[in-house]
C-alpha positions as a Markdown table, in Angstrom:
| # | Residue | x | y | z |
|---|---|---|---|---|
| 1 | Unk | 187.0 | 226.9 | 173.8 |
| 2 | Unk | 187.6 | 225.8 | 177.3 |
| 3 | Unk | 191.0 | 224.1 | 177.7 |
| 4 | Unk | 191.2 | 221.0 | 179.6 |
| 5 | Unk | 193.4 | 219.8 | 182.6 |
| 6 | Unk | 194.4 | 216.0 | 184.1 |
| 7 | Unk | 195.1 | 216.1 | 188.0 |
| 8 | Unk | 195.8 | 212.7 | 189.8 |
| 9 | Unk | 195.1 | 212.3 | 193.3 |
| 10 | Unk | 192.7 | 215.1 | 193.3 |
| 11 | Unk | 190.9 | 214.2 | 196.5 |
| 12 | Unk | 192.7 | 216.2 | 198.8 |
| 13 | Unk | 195.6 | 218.1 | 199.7 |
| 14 | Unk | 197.7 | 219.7 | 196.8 |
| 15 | Unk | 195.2 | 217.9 | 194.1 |
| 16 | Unk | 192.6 | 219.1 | 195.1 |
| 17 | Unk | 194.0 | 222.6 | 195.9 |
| 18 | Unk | 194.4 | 222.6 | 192.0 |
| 19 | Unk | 191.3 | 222.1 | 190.8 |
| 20 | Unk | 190.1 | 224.8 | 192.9 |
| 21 | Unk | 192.5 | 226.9 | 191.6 |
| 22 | Unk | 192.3 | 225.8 | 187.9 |
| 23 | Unk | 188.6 | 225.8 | 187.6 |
| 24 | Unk | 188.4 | 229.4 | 189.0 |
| 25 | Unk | 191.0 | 230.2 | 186.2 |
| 26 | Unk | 188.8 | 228.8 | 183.8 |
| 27 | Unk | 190.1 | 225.4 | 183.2 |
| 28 | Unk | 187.8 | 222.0 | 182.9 |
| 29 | Unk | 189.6 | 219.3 | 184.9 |
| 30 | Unk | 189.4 | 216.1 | 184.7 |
| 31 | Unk | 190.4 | 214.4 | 188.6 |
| 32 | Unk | 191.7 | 211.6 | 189.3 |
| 33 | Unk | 190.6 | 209.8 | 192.6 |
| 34 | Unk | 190.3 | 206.2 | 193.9 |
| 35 | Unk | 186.8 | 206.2 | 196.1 |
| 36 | Unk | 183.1 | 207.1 | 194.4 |
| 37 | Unk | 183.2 | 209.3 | 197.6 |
| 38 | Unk | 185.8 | 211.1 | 196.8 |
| 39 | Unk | 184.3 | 211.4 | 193.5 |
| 40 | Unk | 181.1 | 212.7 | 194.7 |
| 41 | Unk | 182.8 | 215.2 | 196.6 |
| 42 | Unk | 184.7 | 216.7 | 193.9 |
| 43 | Unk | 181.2 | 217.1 | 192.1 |
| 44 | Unk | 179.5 | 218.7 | 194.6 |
| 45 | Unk | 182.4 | 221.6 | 195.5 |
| 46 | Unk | 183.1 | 222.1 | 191.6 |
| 47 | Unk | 179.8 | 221.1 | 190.0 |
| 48 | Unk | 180.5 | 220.3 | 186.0 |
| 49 | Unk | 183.6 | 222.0 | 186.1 |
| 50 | Unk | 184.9 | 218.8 | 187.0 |
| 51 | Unk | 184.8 | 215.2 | 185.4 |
| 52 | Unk | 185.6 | 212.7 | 188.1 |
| 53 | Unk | 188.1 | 209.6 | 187.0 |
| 54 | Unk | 188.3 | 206.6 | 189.0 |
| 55 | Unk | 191.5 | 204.9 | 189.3 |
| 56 | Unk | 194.6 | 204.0 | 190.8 |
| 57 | Unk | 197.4 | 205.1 | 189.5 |
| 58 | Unk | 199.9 | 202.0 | 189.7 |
| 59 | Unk | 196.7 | 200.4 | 187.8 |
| 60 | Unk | 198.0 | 200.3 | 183.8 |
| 61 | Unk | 194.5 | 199.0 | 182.9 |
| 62 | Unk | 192.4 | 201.4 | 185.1 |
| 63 | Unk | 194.7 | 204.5 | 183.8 |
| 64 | Unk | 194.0 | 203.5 | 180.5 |
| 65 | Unk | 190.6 | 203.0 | 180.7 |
| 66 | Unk | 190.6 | 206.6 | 182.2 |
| 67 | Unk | 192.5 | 208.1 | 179.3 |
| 68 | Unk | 189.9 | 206.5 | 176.8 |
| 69 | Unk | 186.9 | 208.5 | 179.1 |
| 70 | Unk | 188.8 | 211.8 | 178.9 |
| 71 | Unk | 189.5 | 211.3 | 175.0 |
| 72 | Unk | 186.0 | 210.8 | 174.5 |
| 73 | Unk | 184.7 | 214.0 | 176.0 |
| 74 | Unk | 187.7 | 216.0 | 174.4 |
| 75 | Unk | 186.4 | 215.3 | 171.4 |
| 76 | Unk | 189.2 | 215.7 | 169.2 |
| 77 | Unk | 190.5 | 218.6 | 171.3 |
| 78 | Unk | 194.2 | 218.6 | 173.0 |
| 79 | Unk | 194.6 | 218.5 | 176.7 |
| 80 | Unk | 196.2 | 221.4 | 177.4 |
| 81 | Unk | 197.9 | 219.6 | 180.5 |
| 82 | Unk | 198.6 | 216.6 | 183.0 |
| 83 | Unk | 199.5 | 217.2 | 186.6 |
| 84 | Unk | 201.0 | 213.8 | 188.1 |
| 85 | Unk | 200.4 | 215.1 | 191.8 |
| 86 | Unk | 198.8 | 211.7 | 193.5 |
| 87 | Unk | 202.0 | 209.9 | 195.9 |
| 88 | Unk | 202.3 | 208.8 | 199.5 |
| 89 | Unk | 205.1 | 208.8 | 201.6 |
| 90 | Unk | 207.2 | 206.2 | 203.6 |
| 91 | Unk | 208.7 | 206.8 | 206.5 |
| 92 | Unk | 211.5 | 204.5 | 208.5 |
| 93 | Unk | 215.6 | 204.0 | 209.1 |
| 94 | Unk | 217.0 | 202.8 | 206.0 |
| 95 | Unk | 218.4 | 200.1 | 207.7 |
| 96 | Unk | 215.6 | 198.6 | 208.8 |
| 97 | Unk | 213.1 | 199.7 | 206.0 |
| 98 | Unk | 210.8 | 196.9 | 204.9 |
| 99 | Unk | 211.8 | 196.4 | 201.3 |
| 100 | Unk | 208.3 | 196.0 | 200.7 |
| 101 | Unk | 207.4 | 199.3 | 201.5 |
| 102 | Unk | 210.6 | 201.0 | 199.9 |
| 103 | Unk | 208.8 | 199.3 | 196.5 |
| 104 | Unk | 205.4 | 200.5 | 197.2 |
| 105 | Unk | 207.1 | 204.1 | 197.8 |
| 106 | Unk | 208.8 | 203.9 | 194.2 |
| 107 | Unk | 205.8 | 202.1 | 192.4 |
| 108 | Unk | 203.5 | 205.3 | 193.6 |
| 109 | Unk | 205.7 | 208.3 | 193.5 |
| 110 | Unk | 207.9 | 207.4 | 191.0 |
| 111 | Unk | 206.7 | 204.1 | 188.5 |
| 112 | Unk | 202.8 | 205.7 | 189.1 |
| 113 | Unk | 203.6 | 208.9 | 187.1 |
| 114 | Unk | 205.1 | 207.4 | 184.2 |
| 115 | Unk | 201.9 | 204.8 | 183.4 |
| 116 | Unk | 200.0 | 208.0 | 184.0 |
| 117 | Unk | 202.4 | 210.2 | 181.1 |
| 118 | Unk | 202.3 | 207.1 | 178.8 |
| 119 | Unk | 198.5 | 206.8 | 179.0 |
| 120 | Unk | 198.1 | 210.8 | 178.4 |
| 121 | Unk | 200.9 | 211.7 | 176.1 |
| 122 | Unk | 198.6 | 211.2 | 173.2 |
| 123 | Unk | 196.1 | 213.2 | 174.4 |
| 124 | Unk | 198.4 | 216.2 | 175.2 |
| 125 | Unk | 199.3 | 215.9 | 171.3 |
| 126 | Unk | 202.3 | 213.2 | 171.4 |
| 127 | Unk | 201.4 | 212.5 | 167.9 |
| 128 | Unk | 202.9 | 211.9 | 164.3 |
| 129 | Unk | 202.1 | 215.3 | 163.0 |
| 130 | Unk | 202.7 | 216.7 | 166.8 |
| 131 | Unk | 199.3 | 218.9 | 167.7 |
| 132 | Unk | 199.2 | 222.4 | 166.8 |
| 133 | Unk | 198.9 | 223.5 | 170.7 |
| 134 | Unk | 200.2 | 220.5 | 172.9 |
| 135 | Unk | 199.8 | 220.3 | 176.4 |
| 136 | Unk | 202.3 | 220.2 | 179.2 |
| 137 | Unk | 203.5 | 217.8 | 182.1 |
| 138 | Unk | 203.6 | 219.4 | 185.7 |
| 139 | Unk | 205.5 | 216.7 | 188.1 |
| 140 | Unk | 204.6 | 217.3 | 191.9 |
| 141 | Unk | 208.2 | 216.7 | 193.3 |
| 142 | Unk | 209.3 | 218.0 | 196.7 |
| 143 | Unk | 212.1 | 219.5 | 198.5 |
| 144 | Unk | 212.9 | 216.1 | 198.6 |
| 145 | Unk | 213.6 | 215.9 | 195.3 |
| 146 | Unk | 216.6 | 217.5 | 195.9 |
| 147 | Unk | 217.5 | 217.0 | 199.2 |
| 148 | Unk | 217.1 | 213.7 | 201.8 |
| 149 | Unk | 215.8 | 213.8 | 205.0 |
| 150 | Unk | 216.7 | 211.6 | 208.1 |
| 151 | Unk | 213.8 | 208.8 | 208.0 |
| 152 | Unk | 212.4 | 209.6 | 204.5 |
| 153 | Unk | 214.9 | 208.1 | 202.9 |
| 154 | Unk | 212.1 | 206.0 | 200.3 |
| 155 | Unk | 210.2 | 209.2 | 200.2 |
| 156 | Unk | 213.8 | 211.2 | 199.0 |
| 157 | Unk | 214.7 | 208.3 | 196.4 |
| 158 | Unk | 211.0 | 208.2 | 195.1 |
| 159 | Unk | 211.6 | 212.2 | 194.7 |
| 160 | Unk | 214.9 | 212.3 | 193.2 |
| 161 | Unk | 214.3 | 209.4 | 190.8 |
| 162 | Unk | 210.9 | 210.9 | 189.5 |
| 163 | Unk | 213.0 | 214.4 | 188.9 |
| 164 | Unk | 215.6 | 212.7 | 187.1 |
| 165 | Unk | 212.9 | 210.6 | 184.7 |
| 166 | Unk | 211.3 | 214.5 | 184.2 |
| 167 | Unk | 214.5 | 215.7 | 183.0 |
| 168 | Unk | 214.9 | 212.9 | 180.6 |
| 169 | Unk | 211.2 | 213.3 | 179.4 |
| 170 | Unk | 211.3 | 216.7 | 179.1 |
| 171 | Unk | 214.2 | 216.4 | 176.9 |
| 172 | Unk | 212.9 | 213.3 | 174.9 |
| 173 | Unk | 209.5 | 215.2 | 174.4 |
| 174 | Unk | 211.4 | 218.3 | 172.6 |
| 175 | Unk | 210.2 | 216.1 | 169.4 |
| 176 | Unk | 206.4 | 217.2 | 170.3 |
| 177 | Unk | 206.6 | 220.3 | 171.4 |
| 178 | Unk | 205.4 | 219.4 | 175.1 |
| 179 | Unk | 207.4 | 220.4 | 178.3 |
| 180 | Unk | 207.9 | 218.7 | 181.3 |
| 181 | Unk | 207.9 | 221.0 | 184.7 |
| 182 | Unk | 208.6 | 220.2 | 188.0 |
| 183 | Unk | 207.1 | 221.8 | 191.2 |
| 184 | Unk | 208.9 | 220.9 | 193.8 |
| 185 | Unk | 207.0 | 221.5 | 197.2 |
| 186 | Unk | 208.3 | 221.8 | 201.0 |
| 187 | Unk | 206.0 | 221.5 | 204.1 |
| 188 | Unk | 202.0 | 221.9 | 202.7 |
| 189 | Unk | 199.5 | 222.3 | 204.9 |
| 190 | Unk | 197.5 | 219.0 | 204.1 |
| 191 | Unk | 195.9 | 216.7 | 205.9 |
| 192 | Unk | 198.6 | 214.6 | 205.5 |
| 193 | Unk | 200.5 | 216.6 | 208.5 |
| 194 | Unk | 197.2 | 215.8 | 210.6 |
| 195 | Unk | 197.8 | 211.9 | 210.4 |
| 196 | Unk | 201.6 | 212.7 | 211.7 |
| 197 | Unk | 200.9 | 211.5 | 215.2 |
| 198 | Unk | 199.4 | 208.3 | 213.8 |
| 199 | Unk | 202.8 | 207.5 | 212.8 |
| 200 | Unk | 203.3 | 204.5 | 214.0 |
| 201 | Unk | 207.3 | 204.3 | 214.8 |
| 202 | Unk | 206.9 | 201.0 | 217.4 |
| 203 | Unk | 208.7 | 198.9 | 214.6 |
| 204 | Unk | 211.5 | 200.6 | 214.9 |
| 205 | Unk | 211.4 | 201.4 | 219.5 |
| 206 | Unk | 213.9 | 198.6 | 219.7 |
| 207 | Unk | 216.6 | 200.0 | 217.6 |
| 208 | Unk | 219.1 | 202.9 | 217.6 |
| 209 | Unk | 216.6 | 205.3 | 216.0 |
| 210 | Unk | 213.7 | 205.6 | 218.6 |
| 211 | Unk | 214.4 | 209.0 | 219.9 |
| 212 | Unk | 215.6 | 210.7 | 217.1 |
| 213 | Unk | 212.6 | 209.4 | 214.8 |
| 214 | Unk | 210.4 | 210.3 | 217.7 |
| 215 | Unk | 212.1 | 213.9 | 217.4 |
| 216 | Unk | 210.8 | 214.2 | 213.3 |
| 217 | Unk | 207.5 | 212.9 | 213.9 |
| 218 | Unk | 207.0 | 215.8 | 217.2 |
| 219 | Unk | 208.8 | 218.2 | 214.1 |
| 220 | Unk | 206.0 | 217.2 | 211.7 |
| 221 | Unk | 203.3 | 217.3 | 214.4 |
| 222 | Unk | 204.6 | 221.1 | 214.7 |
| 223 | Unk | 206.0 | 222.9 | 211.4 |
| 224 | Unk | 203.5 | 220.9 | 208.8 |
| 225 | Unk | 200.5 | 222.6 | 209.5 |
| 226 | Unk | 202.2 | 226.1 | 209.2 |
| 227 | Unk | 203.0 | 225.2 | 205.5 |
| 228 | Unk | 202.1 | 226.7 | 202.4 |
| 229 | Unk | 198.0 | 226.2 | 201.3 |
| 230 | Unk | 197.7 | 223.9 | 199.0 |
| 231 | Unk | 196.4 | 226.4 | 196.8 |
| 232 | Unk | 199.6 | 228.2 | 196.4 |
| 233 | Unk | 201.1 | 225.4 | 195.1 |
| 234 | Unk | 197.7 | 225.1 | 192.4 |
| 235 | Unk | 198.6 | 228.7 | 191.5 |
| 236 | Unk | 202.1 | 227.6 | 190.4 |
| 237 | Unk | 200.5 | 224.6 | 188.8 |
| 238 | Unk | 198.6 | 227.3 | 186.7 |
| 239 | Unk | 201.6 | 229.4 | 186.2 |
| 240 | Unk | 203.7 | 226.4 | 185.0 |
| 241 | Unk | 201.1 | 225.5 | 182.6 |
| 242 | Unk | 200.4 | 228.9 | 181.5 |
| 243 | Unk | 203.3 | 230.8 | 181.3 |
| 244 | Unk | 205.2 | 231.3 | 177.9 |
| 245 | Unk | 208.3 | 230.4 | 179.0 |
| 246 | Unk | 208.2 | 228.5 | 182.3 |
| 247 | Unk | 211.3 | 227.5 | 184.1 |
| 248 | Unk | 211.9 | 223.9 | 184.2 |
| 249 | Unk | 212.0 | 223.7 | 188.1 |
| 250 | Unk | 210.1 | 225.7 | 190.6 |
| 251 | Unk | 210.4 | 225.3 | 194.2 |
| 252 | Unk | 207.4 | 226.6 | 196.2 |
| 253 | Unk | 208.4 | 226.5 | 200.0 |
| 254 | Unk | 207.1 | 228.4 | 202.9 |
| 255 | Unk | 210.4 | 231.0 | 203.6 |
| 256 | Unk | 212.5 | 230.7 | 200.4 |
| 257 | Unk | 215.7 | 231.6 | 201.7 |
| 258 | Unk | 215.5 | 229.5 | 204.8 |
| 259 | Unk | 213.8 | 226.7 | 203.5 |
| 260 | Unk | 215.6 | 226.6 | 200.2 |
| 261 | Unk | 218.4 | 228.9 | 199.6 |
| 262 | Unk | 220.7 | 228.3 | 202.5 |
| 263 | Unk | 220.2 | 224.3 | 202.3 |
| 264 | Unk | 221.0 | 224.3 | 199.2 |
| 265 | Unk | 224.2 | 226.8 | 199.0 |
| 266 | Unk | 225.6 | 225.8 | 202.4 |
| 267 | Unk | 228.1 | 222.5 | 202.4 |
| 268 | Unk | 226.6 | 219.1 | 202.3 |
| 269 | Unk | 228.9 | 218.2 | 205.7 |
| 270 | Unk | 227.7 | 221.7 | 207.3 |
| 271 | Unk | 224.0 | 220.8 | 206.7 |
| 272 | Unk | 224.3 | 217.3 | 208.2 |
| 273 | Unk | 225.4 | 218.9 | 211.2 |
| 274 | Unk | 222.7 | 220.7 | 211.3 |
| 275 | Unk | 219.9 | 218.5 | 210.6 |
| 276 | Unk | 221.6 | 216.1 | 212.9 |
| 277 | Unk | 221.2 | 218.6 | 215.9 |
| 278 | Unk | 217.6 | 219.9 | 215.2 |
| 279 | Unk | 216.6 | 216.3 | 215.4 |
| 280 | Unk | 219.0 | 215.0 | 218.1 |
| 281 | Unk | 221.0 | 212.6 | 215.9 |
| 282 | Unk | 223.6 | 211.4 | 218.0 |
| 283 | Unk | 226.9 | 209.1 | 217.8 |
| 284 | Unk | 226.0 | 206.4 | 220.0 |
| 285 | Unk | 229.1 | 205.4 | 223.0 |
């Protein structure tokens, strides 16, 4: 029997980078989007491999009504997993920040995922008796998950919160029998890196920020598109959700050691220095 997959924000980048990957492994997915268009292009790459879902995910009502389609063609069946992949990012100083958009951030990356688990949990056999087989949650983190970078400070927090709610479900869903992974990217090469320039930083040209935020944007502009495909990090999806024993963190970055290993062994005040001087973070006077 073909087993059965949830992927949210399937349209493009990473999402959509595991559907190719899963349906070629042999998986039926079920993808979430937010435009018919999107919808329609999912159908025509993947064909009726795919089932399209239409919603957004900070939408309780829309999610829902998305969980009650994918129940009805399962049949009875148990999802054999949920990848909470769809999130933006914001991008500004944290002292100027519009606290609108540092809610936004959270309500996507962080709020989004956990409507999405609630809504899915009973399908992925979070029942009373458990399912025989249940399913597994794969959370899309990121580097930043573990680690905050200049002007993403929303992004970092929407990271780091959604990896500490993981840790707690995973632990709290020991009662089923279904895990909780998380994949924590670095730089992907999605189209996301493509709309870097359209950055628009001229909220912030008259404060002490300008040259240094102009300096991560240029970085983006430059090292994004030389990141991982996004069908690397849909292999690791498959792996997570697959493998008998998966770890419960996996961090999928272009040059392990330099991208992850040092960073994370050298001293926090050592690698401020040295984020501070690849972006040209000065002490002003």
């Amino acid at each position: 029997m073909t087993k059965s997959v949830v992927v949210t924000g399937a349209s493009t980048g990473i999402g959509r980078g595991c559907v190719k990957v899963l349906t070629e492994k042999g998986f039926h997915v079920f993808g979430s989007v937010r435009k018919e268009a999107d919808a329609e292009s999912l159908r025509q790459e993947f064909g009726d491999k795919v089932t399209t879902l239409i919603f957004d995910v900070t939408d309780e009502a829309a999610v829902k009504a998305g969980a009650a389609q994918v129940k009805e063609a399962l049949g009875g069946a148990t999802l054999a997993g949920l990848v909470n992949n769809a999130g933006i990012a914001v991008a500004g100083p944290m002292m100027h920040i519009p606290i609108e958009e540092l809610r936004w951030q959270l309500e996507v990356n962080t709020i989004s995922p956990v409507i999405v688990s609630q809504a899915f949990l009973p399908l992925l056999g979070a029942t009373n008796p458990p399912a025989a087989d249940p399913g597994r949650i794969v959370m899309i983190s990121s580097v930043a998950g573990k680690a905050g970078s200049p002007f993403l400070g929303p992004y970092a927090a929407s990271k780091h919160g959604l990896e500490g709610l993981s840790e707690s479900l995973r632990r709290e869903m020991m009662v089923y029998g279904i895990d909780v992974i998380c994949i924590g990217p670095g730089a992907v090469a999605t189209p996301i890196w493509a709309k870097a320039e359209e950055v628009d930083v001229t909220p912030y040209a008259k404060t002490d920020f300008k040259a240094a935020l102009n300096n991560v944007r240029d970085y983006m502009m430059t090292n994004g598109p030389k990141g991982l495909p996004p069908e690397n990090i849909g292999a690791l999806v498959h792996k997570a959700l697959t493998t008998p024993k998966p770890k419960v963190r996996y961090a999928a970055v272009p040059n392990y050691i330099q991208d992850w290993l040092i960073p994370t062994r050298l001293p926090k005040r050592m690698l401020d220095k040295i984020i501070a001087g690849r972006l040209g973070i000065k002490r002003l006077g």
